[in-house]
N, C-alpha and C positions, 0 to 999 in steps of 0.2 A: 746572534753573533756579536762579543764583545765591540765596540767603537774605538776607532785607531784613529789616534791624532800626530799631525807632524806638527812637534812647536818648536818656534825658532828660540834659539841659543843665544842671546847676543853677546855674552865673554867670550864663547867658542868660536863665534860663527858659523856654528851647525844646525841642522833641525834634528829635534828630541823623539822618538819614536812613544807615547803614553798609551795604552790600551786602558780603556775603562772597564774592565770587571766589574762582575757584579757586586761583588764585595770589597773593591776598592778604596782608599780613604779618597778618589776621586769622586765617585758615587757618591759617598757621604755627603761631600761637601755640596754636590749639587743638590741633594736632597731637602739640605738645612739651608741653603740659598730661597727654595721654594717654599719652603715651608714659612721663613720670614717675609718674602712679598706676597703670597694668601693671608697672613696675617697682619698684615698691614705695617710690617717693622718696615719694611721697605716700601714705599712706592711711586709708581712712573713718575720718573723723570728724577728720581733720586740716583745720587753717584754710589756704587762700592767702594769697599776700600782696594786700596792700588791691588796687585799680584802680590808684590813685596812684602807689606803688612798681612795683608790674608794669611798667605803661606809664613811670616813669624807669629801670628797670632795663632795658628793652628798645627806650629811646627812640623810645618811640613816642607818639598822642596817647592818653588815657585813656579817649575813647569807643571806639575800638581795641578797645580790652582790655576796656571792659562789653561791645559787641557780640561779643567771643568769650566772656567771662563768659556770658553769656546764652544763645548755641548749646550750650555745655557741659550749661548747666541745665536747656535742653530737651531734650539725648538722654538726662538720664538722671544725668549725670556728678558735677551738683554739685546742693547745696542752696543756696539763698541767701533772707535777707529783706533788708528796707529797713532802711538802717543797720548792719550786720552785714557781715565778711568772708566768703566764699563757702565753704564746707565739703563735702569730695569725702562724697561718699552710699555709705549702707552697701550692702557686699555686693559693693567693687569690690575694685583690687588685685591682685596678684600669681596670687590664688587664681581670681578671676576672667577673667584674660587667657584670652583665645582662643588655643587648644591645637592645632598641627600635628598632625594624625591622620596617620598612615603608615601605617592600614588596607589594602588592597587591596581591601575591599567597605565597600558601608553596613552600618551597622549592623543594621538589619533592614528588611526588605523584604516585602511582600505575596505571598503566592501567585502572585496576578494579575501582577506584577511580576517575578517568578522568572519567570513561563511567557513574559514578552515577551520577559527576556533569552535565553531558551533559545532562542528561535528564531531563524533563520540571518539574518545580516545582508544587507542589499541590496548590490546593488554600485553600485558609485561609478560616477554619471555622468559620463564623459571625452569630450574633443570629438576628432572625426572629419577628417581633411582630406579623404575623398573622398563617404560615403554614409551616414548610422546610419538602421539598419533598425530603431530600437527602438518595440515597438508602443506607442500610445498617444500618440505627438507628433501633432499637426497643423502643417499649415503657417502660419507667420503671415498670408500673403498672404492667406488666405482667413477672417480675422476679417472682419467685416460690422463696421468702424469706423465706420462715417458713422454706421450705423442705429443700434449703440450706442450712441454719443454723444451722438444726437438723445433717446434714453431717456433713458439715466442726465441729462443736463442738464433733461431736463422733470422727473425725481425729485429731483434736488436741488434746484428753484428748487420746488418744492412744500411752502408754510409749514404746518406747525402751529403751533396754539396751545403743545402743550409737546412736549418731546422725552423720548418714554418707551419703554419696554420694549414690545416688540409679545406677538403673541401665538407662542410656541411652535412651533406648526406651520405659521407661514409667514402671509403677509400673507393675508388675506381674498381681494383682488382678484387677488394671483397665483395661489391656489387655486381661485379661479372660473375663472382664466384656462388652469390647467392642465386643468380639468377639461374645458373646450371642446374642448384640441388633444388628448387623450388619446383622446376620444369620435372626433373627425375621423379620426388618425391611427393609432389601434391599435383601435376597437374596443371600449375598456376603458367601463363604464358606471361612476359611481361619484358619489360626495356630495364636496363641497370638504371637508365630515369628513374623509373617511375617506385626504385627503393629507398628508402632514407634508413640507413642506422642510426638505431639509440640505445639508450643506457638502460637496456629495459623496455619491456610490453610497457611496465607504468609510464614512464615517458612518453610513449607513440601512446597512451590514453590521454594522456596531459595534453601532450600537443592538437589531439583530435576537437578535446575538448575546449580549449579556448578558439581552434583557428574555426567551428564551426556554430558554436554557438553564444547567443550575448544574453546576457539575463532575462528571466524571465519565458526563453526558449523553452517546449518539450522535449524531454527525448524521452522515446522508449526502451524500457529494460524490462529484462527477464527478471519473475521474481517466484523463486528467491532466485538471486544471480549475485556476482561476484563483486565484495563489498567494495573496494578502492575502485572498482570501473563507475559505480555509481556515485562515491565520493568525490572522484575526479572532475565529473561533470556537473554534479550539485555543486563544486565549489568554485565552478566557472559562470555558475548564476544559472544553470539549467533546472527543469522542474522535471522530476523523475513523472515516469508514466507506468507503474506497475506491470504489465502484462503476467497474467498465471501461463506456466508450463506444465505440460503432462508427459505421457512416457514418447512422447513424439516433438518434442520442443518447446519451442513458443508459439502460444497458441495466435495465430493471422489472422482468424476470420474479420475480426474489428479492430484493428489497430487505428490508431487514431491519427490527426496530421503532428507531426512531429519535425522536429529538425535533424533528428539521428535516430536512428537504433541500435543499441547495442546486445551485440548476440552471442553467443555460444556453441555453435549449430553441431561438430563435429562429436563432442561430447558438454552437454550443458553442467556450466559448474551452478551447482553442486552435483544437481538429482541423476547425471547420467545419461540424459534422454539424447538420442540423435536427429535435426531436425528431420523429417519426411522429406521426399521428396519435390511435394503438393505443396508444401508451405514452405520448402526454398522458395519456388515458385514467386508462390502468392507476397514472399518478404519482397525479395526483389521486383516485383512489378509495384508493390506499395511504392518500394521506394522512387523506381521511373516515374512513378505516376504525378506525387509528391513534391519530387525535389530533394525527395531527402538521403543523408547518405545510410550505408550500415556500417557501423565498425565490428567487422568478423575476426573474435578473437578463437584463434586457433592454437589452445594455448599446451597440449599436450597430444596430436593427435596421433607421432611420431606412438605411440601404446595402444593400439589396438591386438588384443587379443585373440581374435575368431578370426576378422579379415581384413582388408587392406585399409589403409582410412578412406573416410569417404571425401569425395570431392570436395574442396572446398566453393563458398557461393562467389566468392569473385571466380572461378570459371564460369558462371554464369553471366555476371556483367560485370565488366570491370571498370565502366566510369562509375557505377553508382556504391562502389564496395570498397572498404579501403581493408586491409585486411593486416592483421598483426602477428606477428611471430615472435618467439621466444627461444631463446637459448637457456633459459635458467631452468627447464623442466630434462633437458637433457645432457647438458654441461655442469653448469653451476649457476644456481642465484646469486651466488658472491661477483659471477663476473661481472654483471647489467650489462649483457648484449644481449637485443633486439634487435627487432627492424619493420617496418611498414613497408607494405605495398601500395601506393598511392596510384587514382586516378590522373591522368597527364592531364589534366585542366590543377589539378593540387600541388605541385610537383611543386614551384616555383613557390608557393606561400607554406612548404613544411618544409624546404629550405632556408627560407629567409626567418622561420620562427625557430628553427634548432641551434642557427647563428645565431641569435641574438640569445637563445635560453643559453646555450654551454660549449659555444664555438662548433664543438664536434666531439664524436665519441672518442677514446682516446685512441689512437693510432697505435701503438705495439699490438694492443690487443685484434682491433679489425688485422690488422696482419697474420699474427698467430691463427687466426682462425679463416683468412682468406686460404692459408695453406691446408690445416688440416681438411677443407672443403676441398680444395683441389687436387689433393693427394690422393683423398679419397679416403684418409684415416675417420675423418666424423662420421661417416657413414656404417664402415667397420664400428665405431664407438657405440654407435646407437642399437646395431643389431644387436651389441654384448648387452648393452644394458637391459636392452626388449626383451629378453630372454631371463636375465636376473628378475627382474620387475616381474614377468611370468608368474616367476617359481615364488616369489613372495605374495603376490594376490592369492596363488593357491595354499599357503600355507596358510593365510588369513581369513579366505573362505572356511577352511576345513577345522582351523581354531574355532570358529564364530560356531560353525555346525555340532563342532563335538560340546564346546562349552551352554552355548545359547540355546542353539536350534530352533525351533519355531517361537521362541520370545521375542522374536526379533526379524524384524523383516529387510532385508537386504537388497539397495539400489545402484546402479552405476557400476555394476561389475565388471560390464564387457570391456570397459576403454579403459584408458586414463591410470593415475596412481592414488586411485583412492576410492574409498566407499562409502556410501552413508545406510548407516541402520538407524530402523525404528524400533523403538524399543514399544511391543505391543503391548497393551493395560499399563502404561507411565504414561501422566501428564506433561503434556510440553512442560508446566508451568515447574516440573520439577527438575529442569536441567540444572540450572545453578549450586544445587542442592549436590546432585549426581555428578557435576565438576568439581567442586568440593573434596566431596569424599575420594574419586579417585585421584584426584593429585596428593592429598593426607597417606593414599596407598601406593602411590610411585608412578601415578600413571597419568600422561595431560592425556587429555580431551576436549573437545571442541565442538558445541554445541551449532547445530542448525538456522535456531528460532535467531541471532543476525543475519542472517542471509535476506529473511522477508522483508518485506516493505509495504504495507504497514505491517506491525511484531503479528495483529492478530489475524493474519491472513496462511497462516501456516498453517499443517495439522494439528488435530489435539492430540498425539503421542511424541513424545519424546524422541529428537532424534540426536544423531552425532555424527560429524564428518572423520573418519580413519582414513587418515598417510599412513602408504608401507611402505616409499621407496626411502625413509631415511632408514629403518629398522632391519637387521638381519631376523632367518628364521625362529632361533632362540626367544630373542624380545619379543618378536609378535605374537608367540606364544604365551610365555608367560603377561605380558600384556591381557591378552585377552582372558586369561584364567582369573586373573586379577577383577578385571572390569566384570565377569562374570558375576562373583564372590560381590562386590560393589553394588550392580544390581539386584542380588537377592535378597541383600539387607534391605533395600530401599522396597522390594516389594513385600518385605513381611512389616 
């Protein structure tokens, strides 16, 4: 926003209205003001010349050159009183000009800071001409526009008297309202306490991961398991604890002493598996036993295919469990709402860290969707989309079967929006190669072998993770005709 100055007139006796734009000859002259005291034509404690001379020596009018007088003196640059020419301020000058660093780092940097850089960068999203299987898109088509619009427009024409800071862990009324669809839909009992919204599952990872653990800490994860939940917490100074999973979870018999777990249980990302029964169990009594907590990220369970979702393990125990939900597998990743379900010994210290990280999630939104919850429309949303998501796993089975068939072995059917195949006789060691090629053919893919921890604890065949809920039936079609065609070359 341009800068408005009122300068006084004294032939008038008015004050002058001056806007500095950005292409002003006001600007200018402030520029060329600075440019002489970094240079040392000017310096502290030297006088300008009057308003008067300025503005004949640069033909300009004299209120001109007070409204740049004036900017100068506001950042800092000059001294001035009434009656008196303007005098640059100590401490400027040559000595104080801002210095070209040629460093190659900052200067210094936080621990915390070191450990983000160290970890592997993401790859860069590129667009596709024929299929991107990358998990975690959804399709636009299937946003509920009407119903959200009908919300979010009742939340903004909603006056208050003042517009202030809410509360930390989420509006009142969406936390009444989570607490309804929770009870409906998973089972979970709980107090609007013991919910905090955030901007995102990543967030309520972020937050798990600093308010529970200090460097140096273990936690357990699932491996392979889901990369940014183990980023999170290696970059709060945690030491990951590998644990292998089979078609039953995380394997419990040995888990070690740790200060978290972090788990998957309802469907594990990647491989699919649902924990057992026997090793809920056995997770949650580790953790009683322990001390420790588990973070149960339940992050798509809202897709079960064959039967209802299974229980989540904070029905089990709910001081030892803190458990995360997500909106972006069923709404939108664009919006970042989430929410935790915290132990009531936690409540107070994931309160006081989401104040201090980002105030609070934003309010329109917790409204917009405190309503569509209480309406009852998110529910109707998700049944439509259960049903779309359906009809696309099956047309991506029946691709894989008609093009691939047994070259390829197929995990993670029953739940969730995605699948991973192994591609039988290919070398893990040749993903890179097989990502290559099918993005040169129009198709992204996304390899397996990051999910492990260490690389070389994966299978030796080749696998890949397929998203179908961004892709209509067409594209996952040709998609797969594609990546077929991709594999055959790499096998001859």
């Amino acid at each position: 926003m341009p800068a408005i100055w009122l300068v006084e007139n004294s032939q008038f006796g008015r004050f002058d209205v001056v806007q500095l734009s950005k292409d002003g000859i006001a600007r200018r002259i402030i520029a060329a003001i600075k440019e002489q005291i970094h240079g040392g034509v000017y310096r502290p404690g030297d006088r300008l010349p009057s308003t008067r001379a300025f503005a004949a020596e640069w033909g300009v009018s004299r209120t001109t050159v007070m409204a740049a007088y004036g900017q100068l003196a506001a950042e800092g640059y000059l001294t001035t009183r009434p009656g008196a020419r303007a005098i640059v301020a100590q401490g400027l000058g040559t000595a104080a000009a801002p210095m070209c660093s040629t460093a190659a780092a900052p200067r210094h940097l936080s621990a915390f800071a070191q450990r983000l850089l160290a970890l592997p960068s993401p790859a860069v999203a590129q667009a596709v001409r024929v299929a991107d299987f990358r998990y975690g898109d959804l399709s636009g088509s299937d946003f509920p526009v009407l119903a959200w619009r009908r919300s979010l427009n009742k939340a903004s024409l909603r006056r208050t008297a003042r517009l202030r800071y809410g509360d930390p862990q989420g509006t009142a009324t969406l936390r009444t309202a989570l607490q309804g669809y929770l009870w409906r839909a998973r089972g979970i009992r709980c107090t609007p306490d013991q919910i905090v919204v955030v901007n995102g599952s990543q967030q309520g990872l972020d937050l798990c991961a600093r308010l529970l653990l200090d460097p140096g800490d273990p936690f357990v994860i699932e491996n392979p398991g889901y990369l940014l939940a183990r980023q999170a917490f290696a970059a709060a100074g945690g030491v990951p604890v590998p644990i292998p999973v089979d078609g039953e979870g995380l394997r419990t018999h040995s888990l070690p002493l740790a200060r978290l777990a972090y788990v998957t249980p309802s469907h594990q990302f990647p491989l699919g598996g649902v924990l057992s029964a026997a090793r809920r169990r056995a997770l949650v009594a580790w953790a009683a036993h322990t001390g420790a907590y588990v973070v149960e990220d339940d992050y798509d369970s809202e897709y079960r295919h064959d039967i209802a979702p299974i229980p989540p393990l904070q029905t089990l125990d709910a001081e030892s469990v803190i458990y995360v939900g997500t909106l972006s597998k069923t709404l939108s990743p664009t919006l970042r709402l989430g929410y935790l379900v915290v132990p009531t010994t936690l409540s107070r210290a994931f309160s006081e860290a989401k104040r201090l990280t980002d105030r609070h999630t934003p309010m329109l939104e917790q409204d917009a969707l405190a309503d569509l919850l209480a309406s009852g429309a998110f529910e109707r949303h998700v049944r439509s989309i259960r049903r779309k998501n359906t009809e696309r796993r099956v047309v991506l089975l029946q691709a894989l079967a008609d093009n691939l068939g047994s070259s390829v072995t197929i995990a993670g059917a029953d739940t969730g929006l995605h699948v991973v195949i192994w591609i039988n006789g290919v070398a893990a060691d040749r993903e890179p190669a097989i990502v290559e090629a099918a993005r040169a053919a129009g198709v992204g893919l996304y390899p397996v072998s990051p999910l492990y921890d260490p690389p070389e604890s994966r299978p030796a065949a080749a696998g890949f993770i397929l998203g179908y809920a961004g892709l209509d039936a067409d594209a996952l079609r040709r998609g797969v005709a594609v990546l077929a065609a991709v594999l055959a070359e790499h096998r001859r």
